[in-house]
DOSE-59346 format. One line per 2 residues: number of its first residue (from 1); for each residue x, z, y of N, C-alpha, C, O, CB. Coordinates in steps of 0.05 Angstrom, whole numbers. Glycine has a CB too. Example, Ala and Ser with C-alpha at 12.3 -4.5 7.8 and 13.67 -1.06 7.14 Angstrom:
BEGIN
1) 264 156 -114 246 156 -90 264 156 -66 285 169 -66 226 181 -89; 257 142 -45 273 143 -21 258 157 1 268 161 23 282 114 -12
***
This chain:
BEGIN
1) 573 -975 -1615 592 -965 -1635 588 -936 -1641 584 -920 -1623 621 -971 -1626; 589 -929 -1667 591 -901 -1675 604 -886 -1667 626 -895 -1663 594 -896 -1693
3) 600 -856 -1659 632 -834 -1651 639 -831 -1673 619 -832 -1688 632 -800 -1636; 660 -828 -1683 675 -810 -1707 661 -792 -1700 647 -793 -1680 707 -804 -1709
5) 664 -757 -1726 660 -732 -1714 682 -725 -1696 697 -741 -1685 656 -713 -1735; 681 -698 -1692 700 -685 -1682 716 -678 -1705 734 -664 -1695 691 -664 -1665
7) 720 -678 -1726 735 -665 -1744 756 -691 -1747 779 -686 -1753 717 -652 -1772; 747 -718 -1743 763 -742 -1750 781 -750 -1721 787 -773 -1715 740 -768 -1760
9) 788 -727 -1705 797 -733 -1682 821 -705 -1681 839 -705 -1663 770 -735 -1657; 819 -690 -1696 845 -661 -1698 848 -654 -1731 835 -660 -1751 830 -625 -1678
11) 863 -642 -1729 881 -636 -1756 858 -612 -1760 846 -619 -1781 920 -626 -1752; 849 -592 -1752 829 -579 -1761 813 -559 -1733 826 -552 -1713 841 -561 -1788
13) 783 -553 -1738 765 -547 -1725 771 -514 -1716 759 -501 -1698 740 -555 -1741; 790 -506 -1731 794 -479 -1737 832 -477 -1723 842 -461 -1738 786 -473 -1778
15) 847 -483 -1709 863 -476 -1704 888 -455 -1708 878 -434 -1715 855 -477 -1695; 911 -452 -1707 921 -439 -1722 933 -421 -1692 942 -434 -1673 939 -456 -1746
17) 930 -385 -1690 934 -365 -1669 949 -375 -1653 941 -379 -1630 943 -341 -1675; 980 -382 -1661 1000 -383 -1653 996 -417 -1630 1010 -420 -1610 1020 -378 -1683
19) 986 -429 -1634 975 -456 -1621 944 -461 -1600 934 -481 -1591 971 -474 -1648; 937 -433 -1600 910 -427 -1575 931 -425 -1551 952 -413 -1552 886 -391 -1578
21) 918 -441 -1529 921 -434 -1504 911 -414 -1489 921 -395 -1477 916 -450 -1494; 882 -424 -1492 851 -408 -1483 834 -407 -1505 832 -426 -1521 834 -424 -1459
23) 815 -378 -1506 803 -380 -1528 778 -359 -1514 781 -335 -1509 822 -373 -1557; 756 -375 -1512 724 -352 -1500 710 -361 -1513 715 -382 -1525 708 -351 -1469
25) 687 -348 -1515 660 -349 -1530 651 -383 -1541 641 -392 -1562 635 -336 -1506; 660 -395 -1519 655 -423 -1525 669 -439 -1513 660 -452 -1494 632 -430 -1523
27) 694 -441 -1520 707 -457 -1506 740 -438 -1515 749 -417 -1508 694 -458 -1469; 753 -465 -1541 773 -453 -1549 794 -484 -1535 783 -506 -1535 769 -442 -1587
29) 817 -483 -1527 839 -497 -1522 860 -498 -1537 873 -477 -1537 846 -493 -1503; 868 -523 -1555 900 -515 -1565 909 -534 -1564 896 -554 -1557 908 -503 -1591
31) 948 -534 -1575 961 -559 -1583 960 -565 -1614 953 -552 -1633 989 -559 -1572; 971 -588 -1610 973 -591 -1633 984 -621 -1640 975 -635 -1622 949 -582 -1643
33) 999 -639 -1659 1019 -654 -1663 1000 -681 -1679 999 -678 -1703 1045 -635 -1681; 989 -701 -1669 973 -716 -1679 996 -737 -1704 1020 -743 -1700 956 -732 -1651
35) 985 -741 -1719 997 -755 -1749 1015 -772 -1742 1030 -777 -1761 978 -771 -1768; 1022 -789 -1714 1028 -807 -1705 1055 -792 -1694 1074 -807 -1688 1008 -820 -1690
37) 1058 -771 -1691 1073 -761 -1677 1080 -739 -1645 1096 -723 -1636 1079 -779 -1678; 1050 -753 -1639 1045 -753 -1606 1037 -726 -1607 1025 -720 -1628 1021 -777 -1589
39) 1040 -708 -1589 1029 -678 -1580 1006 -684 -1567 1004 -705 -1554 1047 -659 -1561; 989 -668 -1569 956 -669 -1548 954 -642 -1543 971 -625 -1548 922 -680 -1566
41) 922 -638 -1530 932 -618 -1524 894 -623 -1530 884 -644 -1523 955 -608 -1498; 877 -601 -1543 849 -607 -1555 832 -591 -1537 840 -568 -1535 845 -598 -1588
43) 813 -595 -1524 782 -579 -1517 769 -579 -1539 770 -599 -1555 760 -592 -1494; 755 -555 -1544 730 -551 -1570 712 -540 -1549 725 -527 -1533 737 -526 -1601
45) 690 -541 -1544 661 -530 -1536 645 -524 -1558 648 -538 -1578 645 -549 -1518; 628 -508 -1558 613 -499 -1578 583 -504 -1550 583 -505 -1525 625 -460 -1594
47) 567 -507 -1564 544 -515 -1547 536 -487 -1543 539 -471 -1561 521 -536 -1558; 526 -482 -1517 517 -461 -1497 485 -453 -1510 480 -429 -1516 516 -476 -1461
49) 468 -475 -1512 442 -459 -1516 427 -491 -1513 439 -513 -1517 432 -430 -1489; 396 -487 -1506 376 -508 -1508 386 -524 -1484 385 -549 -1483 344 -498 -1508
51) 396 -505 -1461 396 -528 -1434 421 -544 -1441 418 -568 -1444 399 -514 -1398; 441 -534 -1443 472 -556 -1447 459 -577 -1469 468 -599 -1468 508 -536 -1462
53) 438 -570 -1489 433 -584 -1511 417 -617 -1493 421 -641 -1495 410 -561 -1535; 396 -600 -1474 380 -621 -1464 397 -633 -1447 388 -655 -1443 354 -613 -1450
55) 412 -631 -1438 439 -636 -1410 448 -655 -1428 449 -677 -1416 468 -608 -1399; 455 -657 -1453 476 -682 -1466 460 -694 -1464 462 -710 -1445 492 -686 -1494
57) 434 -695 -1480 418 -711 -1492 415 -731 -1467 420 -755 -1467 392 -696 -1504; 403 -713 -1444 390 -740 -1414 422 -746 -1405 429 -768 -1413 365 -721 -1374
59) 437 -734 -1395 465 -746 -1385 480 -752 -1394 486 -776 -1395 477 -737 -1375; 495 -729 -1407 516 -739 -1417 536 -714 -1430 540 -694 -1416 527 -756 -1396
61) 547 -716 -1452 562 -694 -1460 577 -684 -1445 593 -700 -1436 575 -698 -1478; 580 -658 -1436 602 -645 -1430 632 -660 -1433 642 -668 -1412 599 -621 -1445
63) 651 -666 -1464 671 -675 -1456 667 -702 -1450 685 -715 -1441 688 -669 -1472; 642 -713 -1455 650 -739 -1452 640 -749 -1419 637 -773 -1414 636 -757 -1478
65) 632 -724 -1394 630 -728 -1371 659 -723 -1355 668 -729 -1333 607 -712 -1362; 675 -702 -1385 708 -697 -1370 724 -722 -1376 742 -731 -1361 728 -668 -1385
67) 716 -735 -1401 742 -750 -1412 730 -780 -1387 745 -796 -1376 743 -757 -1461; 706 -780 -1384 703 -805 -1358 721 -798 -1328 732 -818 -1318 664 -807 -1346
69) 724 -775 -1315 727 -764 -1301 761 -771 -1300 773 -782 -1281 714 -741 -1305; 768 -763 -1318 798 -761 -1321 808 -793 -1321 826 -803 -1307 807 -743 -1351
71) 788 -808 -1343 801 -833 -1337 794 -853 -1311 799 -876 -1307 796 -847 -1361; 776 -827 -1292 776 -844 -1260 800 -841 -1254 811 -862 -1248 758 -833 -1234
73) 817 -818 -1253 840 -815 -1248 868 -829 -1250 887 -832 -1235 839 -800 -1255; 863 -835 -1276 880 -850 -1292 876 -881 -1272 895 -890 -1261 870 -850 -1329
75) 858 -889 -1272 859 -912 -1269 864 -918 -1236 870 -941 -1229 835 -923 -1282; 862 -901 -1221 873 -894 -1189 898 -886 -1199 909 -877 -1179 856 -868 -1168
77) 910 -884 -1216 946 -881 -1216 945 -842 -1203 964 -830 -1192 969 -913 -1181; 928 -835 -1206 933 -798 -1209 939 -789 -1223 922 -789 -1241 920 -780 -1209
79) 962 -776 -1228 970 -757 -1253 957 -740 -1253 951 -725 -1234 994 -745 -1256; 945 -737 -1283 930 -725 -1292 929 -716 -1324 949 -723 -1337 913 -738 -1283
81) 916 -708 -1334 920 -704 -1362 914 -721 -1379 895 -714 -1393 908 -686 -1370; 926 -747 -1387 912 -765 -1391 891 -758 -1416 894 -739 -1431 930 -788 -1394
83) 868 -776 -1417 845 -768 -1436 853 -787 -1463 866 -807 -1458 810 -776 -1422; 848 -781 -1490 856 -802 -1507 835 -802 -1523 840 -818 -1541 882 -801 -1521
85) 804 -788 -1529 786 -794 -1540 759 -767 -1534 764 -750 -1516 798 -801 -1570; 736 -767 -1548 724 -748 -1546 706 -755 -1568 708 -778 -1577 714 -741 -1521
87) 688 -736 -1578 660 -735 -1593 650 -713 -1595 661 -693 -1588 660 -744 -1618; 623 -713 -1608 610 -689 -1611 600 -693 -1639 602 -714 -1652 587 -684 -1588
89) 591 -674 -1648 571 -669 -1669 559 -644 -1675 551 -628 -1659 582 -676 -1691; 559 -643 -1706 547 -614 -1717 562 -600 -1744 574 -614 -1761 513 -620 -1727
91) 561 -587 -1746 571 -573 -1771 566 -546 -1786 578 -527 -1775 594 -571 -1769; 557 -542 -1798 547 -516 -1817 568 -490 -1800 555 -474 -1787 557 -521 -1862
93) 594 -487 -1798 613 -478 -1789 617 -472 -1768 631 -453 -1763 625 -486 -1793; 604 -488 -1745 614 -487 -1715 587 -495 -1703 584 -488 -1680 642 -509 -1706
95) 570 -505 -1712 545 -513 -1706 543 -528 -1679 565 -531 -1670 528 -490 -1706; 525 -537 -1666 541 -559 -1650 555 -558 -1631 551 -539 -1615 530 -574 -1643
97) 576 -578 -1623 603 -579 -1612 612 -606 -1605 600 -627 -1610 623 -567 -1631; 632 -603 -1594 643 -629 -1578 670 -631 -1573 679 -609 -1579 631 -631 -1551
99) 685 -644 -1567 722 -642 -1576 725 -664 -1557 713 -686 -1560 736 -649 -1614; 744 -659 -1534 753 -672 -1520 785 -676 -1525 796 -654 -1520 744 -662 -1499
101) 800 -692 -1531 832 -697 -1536 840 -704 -1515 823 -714 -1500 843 -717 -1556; 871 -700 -1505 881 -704 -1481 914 -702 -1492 927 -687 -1507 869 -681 -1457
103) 919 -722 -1480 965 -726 -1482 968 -706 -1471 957 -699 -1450 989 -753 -1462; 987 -689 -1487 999 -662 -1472 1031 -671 -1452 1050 -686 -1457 1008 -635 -1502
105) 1024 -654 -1431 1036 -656 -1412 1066 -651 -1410 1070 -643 -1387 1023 -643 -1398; 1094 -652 -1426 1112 -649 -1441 1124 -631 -1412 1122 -637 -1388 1128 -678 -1457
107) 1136 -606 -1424 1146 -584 -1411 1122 -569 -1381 1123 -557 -1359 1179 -597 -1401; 1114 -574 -1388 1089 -555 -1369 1085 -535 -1359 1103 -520 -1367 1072 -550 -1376
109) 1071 -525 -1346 1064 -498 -1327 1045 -499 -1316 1038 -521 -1307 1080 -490 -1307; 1031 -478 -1314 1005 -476 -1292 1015 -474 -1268 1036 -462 -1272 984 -452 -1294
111) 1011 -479 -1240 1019 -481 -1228 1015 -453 -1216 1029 -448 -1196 1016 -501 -1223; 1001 -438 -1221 992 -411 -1217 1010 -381 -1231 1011 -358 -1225 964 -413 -1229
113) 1023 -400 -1253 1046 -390 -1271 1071 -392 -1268 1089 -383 -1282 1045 -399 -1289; 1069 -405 -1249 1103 -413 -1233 1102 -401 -1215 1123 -391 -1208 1113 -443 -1223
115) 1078 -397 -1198 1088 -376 -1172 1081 -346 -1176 1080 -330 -1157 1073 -384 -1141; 1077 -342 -1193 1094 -311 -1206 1120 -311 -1219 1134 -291 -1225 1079 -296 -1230
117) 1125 -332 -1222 1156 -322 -1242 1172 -332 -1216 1193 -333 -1227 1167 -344 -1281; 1178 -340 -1189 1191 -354 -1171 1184 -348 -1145 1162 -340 -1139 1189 -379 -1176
119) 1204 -354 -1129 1193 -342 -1105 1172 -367 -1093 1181 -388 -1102 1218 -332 -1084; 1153 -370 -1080 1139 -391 -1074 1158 -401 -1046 1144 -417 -1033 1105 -384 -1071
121) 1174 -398 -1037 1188 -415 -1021 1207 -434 -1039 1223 -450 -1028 1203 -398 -1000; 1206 -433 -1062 1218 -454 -1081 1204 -475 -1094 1214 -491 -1110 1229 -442 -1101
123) 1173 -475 -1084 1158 -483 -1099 1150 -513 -1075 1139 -504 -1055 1135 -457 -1110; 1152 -531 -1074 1144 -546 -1056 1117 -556 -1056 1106 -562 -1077 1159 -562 -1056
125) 1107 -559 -1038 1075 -551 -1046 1076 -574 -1033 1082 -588 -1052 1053 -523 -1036; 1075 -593 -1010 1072 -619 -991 1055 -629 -1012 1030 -628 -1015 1101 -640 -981
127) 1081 -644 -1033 1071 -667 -1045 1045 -659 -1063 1029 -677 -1066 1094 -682 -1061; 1039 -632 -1077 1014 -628 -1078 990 -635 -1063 969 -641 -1075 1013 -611 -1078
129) 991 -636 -1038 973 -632 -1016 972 -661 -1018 949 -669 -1019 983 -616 -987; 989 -678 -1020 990 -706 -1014 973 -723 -1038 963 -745 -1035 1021 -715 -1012
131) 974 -705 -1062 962 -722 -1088 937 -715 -1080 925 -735 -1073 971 -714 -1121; 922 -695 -1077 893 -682 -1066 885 -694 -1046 861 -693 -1040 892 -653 -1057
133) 908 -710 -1028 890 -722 -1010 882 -757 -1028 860 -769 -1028 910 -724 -975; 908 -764 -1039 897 -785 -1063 875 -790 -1074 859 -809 -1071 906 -782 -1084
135) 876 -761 -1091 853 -751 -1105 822 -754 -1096 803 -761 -1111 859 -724 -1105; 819 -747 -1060 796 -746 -1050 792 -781 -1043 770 -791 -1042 796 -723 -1024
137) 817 -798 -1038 805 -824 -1029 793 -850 -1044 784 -872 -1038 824 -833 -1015; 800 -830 -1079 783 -847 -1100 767 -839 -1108 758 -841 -1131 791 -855 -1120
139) 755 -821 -1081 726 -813 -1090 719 -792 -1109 696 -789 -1118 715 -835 -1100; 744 -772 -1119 736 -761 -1129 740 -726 -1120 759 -715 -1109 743 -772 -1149
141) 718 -718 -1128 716 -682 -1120 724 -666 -1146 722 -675 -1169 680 -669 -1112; 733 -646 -1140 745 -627 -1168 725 -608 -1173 713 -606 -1195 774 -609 -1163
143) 721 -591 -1149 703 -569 -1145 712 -542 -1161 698 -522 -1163 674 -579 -1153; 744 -547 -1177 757 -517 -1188 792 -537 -1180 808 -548 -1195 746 -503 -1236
145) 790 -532 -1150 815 -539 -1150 830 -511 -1142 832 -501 -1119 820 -563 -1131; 841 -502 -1169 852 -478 -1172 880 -480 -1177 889 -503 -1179 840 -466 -1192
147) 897 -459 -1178 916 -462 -1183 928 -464 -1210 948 -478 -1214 921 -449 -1172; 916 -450 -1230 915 -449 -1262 903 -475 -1277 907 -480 -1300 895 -423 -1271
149) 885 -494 -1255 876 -519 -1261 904 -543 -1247 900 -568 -1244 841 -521 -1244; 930 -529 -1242 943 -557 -1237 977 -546 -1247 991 -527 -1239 939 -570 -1196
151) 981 -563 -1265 995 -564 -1283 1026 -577 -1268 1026 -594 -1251 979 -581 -1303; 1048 -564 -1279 1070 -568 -1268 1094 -587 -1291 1105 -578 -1311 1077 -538 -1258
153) 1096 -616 -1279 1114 -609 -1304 1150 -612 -1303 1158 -634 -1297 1103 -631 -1327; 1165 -596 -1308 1190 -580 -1305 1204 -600 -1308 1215 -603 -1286 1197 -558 -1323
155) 1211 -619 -1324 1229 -642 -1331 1227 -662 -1300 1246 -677 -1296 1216 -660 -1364; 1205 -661 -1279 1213 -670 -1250 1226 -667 -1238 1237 -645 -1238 1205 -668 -1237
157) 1232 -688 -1220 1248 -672 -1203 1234 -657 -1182 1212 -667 -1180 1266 -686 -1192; 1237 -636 -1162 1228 -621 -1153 1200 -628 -1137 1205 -643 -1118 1247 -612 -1144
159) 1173 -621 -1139 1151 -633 -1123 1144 -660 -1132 1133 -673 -1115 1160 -634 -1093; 1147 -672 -1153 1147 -696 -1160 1127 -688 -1188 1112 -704 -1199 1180 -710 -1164
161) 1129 -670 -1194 1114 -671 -1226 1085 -647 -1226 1081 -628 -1241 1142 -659 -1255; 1071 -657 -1207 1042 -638 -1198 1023 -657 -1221 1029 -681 -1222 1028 -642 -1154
163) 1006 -650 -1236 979 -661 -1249 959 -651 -1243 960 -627 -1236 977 -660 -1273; 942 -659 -1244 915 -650 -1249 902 -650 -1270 899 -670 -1284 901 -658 -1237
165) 891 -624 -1275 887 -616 -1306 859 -603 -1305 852 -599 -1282 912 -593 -1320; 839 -595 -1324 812 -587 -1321 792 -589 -1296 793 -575 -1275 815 -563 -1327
167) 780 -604 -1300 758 -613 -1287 731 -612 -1291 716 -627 -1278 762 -631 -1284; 723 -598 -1306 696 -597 -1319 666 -604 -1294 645 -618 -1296 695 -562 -1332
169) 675 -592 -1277 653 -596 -1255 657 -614 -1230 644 -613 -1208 648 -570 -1243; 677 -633 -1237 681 -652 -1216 659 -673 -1213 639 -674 -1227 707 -665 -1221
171) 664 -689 -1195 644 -718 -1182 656 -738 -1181 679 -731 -1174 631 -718 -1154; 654 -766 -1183 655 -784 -1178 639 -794 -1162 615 -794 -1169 657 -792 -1191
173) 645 -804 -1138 640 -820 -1109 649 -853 -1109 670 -865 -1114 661 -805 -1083; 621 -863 -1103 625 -896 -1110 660 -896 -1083 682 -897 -1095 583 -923 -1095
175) 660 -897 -1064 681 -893 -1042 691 -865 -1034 680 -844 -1040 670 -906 -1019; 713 -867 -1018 732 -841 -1002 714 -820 -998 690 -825 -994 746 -849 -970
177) 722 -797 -998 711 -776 -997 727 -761 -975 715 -745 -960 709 -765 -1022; 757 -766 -972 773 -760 -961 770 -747 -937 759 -762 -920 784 -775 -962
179) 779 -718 -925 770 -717 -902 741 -702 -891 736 -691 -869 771 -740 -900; 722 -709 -923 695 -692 -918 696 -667 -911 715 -653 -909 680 -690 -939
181) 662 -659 -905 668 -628 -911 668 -621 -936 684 -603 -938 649 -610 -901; 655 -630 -965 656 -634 -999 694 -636 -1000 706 -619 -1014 634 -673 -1013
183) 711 -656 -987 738 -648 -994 748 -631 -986 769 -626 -998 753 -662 -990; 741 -611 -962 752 -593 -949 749 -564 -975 764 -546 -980 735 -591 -916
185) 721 -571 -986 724 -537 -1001 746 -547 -1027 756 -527 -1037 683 -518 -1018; 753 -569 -1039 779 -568 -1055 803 -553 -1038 816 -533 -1045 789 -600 -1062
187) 805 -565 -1019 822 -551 -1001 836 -523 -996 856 -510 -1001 813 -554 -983; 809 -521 -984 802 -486 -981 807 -477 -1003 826 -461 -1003 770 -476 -974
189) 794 -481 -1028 803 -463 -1051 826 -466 -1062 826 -454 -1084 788 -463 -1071; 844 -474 -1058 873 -484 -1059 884 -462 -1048 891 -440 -1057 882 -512 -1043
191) 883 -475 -1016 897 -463 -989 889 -430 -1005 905 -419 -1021 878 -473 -951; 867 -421 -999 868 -384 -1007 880 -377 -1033 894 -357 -1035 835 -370 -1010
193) 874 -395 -1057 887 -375 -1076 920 -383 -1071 936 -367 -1081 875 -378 -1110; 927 -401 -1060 961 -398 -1056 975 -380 -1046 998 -372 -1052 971 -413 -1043
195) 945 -368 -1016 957 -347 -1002 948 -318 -1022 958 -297 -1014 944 -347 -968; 936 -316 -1038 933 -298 -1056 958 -292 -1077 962 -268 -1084 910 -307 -1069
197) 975 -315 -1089 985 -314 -1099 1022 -307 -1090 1044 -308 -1102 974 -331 -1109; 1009 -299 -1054 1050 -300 -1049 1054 -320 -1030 1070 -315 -1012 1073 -311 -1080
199) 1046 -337 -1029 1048 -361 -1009 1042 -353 -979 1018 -347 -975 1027 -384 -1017; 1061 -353 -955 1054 -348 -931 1035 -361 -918 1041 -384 -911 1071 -348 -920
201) 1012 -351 -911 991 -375 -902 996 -395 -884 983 -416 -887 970 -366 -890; 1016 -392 -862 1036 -404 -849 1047 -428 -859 1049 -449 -846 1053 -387 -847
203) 1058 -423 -891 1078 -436 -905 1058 -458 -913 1069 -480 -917 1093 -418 -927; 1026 -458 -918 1017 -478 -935 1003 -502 -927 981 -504 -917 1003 -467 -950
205) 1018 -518 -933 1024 -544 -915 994 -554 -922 994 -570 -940 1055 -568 -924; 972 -547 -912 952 -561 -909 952 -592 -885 937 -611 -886 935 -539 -902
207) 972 -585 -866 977 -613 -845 978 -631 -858 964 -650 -851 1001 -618 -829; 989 -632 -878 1006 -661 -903 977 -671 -910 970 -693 -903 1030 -648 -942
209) 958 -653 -926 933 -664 -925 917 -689 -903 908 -712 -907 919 -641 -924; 919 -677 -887 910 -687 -852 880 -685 -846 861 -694 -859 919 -722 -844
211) 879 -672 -825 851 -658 -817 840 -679 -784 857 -683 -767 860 -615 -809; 826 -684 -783 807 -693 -755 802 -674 -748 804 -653 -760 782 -709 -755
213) 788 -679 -715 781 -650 -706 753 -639 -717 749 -614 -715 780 -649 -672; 736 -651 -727 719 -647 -749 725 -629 -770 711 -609 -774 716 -668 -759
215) 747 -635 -786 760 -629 -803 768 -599 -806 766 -581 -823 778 -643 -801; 782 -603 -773 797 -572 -770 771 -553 -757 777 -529 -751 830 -572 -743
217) 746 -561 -754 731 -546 -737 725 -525 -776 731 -502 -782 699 -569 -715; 711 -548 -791 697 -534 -820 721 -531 -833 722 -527 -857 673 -552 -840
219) 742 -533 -817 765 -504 -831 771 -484 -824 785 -467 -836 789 -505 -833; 762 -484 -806 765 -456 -788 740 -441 -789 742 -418 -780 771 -462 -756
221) 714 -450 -799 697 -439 -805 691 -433 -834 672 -419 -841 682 -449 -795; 707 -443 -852 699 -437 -878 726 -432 -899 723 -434 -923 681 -461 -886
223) 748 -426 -887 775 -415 -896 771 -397 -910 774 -397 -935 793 -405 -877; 759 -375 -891 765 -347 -906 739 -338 -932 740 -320 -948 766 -319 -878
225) 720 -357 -928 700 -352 -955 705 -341 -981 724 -351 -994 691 -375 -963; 695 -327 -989 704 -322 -1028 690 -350 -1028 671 -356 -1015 685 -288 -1056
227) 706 -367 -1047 703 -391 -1063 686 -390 -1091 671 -405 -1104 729 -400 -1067; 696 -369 -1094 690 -365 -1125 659 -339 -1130 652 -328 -1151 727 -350 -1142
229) 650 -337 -1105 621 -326 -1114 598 -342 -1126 596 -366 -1123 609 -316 -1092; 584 -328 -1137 567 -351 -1148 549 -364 -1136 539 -385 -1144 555 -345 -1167
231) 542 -351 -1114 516 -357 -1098 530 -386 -1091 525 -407 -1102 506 -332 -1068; 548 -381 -1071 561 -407 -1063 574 -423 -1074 579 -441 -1058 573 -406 -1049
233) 587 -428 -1105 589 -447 -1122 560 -455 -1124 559 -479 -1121 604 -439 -1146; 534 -443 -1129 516 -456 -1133 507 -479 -1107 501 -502 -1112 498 -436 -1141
235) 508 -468 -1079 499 -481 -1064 521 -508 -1065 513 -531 -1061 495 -466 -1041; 543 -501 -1068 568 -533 -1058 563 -546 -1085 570 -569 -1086 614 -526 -1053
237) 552 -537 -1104 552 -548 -1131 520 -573 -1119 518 -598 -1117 545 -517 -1162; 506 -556 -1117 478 -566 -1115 475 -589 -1084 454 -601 -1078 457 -536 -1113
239) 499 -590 -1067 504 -607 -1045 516 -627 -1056 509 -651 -1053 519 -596 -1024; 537 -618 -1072 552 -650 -1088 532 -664 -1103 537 -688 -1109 578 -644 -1113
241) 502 -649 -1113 485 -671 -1133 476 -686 -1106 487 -708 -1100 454 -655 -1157; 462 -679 -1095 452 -692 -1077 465 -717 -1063 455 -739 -1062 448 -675 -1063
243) 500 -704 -1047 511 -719 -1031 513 -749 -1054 510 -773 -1047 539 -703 -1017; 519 -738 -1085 538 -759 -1093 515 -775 -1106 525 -796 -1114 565 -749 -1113
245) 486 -773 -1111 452 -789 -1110 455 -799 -1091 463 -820 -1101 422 -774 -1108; 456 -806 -1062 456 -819 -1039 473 -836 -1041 469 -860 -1038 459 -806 -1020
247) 498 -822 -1048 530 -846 -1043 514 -874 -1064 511 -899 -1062 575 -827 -1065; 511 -858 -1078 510 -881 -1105 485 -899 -1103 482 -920 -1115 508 -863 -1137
249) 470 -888 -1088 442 -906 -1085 451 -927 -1062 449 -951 -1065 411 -886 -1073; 461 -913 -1039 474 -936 -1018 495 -956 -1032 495 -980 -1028 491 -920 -991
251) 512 -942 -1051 529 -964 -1057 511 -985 -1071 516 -1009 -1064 553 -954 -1075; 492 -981 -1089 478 -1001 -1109 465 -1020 -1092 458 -1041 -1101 455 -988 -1130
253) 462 -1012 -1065 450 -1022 -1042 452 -1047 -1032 436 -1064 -1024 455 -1008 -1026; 483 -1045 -1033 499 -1070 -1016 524 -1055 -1017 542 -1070 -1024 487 -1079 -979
255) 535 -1023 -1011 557 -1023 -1003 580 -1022 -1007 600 -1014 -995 556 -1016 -995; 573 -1034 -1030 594 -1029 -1065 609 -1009 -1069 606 -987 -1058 618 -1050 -1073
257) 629 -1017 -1088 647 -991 -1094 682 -987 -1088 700 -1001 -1080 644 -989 -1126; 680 -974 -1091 710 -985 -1088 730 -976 -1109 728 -958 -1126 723 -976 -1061
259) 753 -995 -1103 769 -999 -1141 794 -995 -1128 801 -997 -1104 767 -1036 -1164; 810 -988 -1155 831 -981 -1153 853 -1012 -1148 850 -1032 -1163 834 -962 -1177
261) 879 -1011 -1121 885 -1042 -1113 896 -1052 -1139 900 -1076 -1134 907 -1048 -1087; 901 -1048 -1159 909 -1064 -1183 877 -1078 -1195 875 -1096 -1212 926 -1042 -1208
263) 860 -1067 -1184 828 -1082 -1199 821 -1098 -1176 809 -1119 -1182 796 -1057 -1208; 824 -1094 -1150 816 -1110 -1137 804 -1142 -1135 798 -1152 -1113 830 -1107 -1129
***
């Protein structure tokens, strides 16, 4: 089947100030009110250069490796942003690009945006910890599990309305991941920027997660890391290609996959 363009998927390519979320060189975010009624909330990418160009062509588009991603989520019952379409194309105007749509998250917050306006002993963090451990046993890795990447939404009741939101560099794992050392750096980059943000390191219920003594050994060795250097996003980046080529070759193997218990 054909994609629509991207222009047959938003009210326009060009956005109006007052409706940007995020807006960089390539990579603009907004809302906006689909004909039907429904709020979304839009990704635009503008293509990077020849490699992102050769990257769609052999793999796979940028939104359309997020909008798969998200609907792993969806379909493991993770709140998440749900995905509602994607495409790419070209245009004299924007030259080539790609548009990822997503249901907007009704009354929202970054979760990074709530613990500046509040004291973070109001903020219940457990049941976070508890969806991330979810998160890791359907096999899936985030690899920007940030705080500005998890979305709050206010109309919950308290600790009940955590999402997960932007994922651009996540993995899918034929089985659990749960527990790895690959789930431990979601963790870790959690755990530090919380304590960055005000959160007593004390206070952040990493237990709720649950650690083996494995677990707690490559936490205690890899806690205090900058997460966010590049050297070492490159190396955990370049461990997840590898680890998650193996998973997937053993699974095709014999060791199948595993599904969410409503597919069973």
């Amino acid at each position: 089947m054909k994609r629509p363009p991207p222009s047959a998927l938003v009210r326009s390519l060009d956005p109006p100030e007052d409706s940007v979320i995020k807006k960089e060189e390539h990579t603009v975010v907004w809302r906006e009110t689909r004909e039907d009624g429904e709020p979304v909330v839009v990704k635009f990418y503008r293509r990077r250069g020849a490699g992102s160009a050769l990257r769609a062509r052999i793999v796979r588009f940028r939104a359309e490796r997020e909008y798969r991603r998200l609907r792993h989520l969806e379909r493991w019952g993770i709140s998440c942003t749900a995905p509602l379409a994607w495409s790419a194309g070209w245009s004299p105007e924007h030259g080539f690009h790609e548009v990822l749509v997503m249901r907007e998250v009704p009354n929202a917050v970054p979760l990074r945006e709530l613990l500046l306006a509040m004291p973070p002993a109001d903020v219940p963090l457990a049941p976070l910890f508890k969806l991330i451990r979810r998160m890791h046993e359907s096999g899936f890795l985030s690899q920007t599990m940030y705080a500005r990447n998890v979305l709050v939404n206010r109309d919950s009741a308290p600790g009940e309305g955590y999402v997960i939101a932007d994922v651009p560099r996540a993995w899918t794992f034929p089985r659990s991941i749960a527990g790895t050392e690959m789930a431990l750096w979601d963790v870790m980059d959690l755990a530090a920027e919380l304590v960055r943000l005000g959160v007593p390191e004390a206070s952040v219920p990493v237990d709720v997660y649950g650690l083996d003594e494995r677990g707690k050994k490559w936490w205690a060795k890899g806690r205090t890391r900058n997460s966010r250097g590049k050297l070492l996003r490159a190396a955990r980046d370049a461990k997840a290609r590898l680890r998650w080529l193996v998973a997937w070759i053993l699974a095709r193997a014999g060791g199948g996959v595993a599904k969410p218990a409503a597919t069973r």
